[in-house]
C-alpha positions, 0 to 999 in steps of 0.5 A: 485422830492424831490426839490418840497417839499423842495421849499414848506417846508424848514425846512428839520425836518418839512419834516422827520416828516411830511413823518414820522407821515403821513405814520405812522397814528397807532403810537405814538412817544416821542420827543427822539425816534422821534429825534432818528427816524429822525436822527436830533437834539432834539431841531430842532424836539421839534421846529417843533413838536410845529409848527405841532402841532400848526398846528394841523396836529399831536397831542400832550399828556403828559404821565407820564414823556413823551410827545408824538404825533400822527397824528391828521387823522381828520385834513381836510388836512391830505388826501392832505398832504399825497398825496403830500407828496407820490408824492414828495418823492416817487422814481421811484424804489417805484412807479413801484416796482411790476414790479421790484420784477415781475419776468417775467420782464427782463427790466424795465426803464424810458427814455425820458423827464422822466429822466431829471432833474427837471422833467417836469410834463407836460410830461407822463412818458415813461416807457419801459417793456421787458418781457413775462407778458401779456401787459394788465396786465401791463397796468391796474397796470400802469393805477391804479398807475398813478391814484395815481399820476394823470400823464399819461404814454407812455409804450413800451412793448416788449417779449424778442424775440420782443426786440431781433429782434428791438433793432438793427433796431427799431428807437425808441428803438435806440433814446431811447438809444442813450445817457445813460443819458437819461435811468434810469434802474428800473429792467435790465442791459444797456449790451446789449444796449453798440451797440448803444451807 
């Protein structure tokens, strides 16, 4: 996903710091701590910092012997940079890890188009749930997270006992399966699927 941001900003600084001060909206940070933060040269982050600046995404002030900077959440792009931003470096670990760390999930993983790569945006992501939370439940977190991402979603959601029954006879859950290079797994082990493989 991060080919996306990197097509739109080249400079690698730029982005570490854009993800930086964007998510960090209550701080303030001086040029070293900044390069420190980042893990980049001092010259290359006092580079974009001007060009931020500039910009007037983030703000620049002296204090004593030190400058430092802080985002400017009054530019009217702040929202949209910190929705592109989210959208482009966000993992899908990130994206759905309420139902990771769920422990009455026992698999979580994508399939489908939704593992390939470059992602293709104009398909939904598939998302496959094996578990004994309510699918209801599931499904309003998917919906109120997808929003944030403005993607649609295909689930298939199976009680263990469910998955234990279709596995082995399910076509879907076979073409699923049928290469590892197209299953990511979130939260579970590909063990039991090594029949179909």
């Amino acid at each position: 996903m991060t080919n996306i941001l990197e097509n739109i900003i080249q400079s690698k600084v730029k982005r570490k710091l854009l993800e930086l001060f964007l998510f960090n909206n209550n701080k303030n940070y001086h040029t070293r701590e900044l390069s420190r933060l980042i893990n980049e040269p001092i010259s290359a982050v006092q580079r974009e910092t001007k060009k931020l600046v500039d910009a007037q995404i983030i703000h620049r002030y002296p204090q004593g012997n030190q400058v430092n900077y802080f985002v400017n959440t009054q530019n009217p792009f702040y929202d949209d940079l910190k929705r592109v931003i989210l959208k482009a470096t966000t993992e899908p670990k990130n994206i759905f890890k309420l139902l990771v760390k769920t422990k009455s999930l026992e698999i979580v993983l994508l399939h489908g188009q939704t593992v390939k790569s470059p992602m293709d945006y104009s398909h939904p992501i598939q998302l496959l749930v094996v578990g004994t939370l309510g699918k209801e439940v599931v499904e309003e977190y998917l919906k109120a997270t997808m929003e944030i991402f403005n993607r649609e979603y295909d689930l298939l959601y199976y009680s263990p006992k469910e998955f234990s029954l279709f596995k082995e006879t399910d076509k879907t859950l076979q073409q699923i399966f049928k290469t590892k290079k197209n299953v990511l797994y979130l939260k579970g082990t590909s063990t039991p699927f090594s029949d179909l493989e």
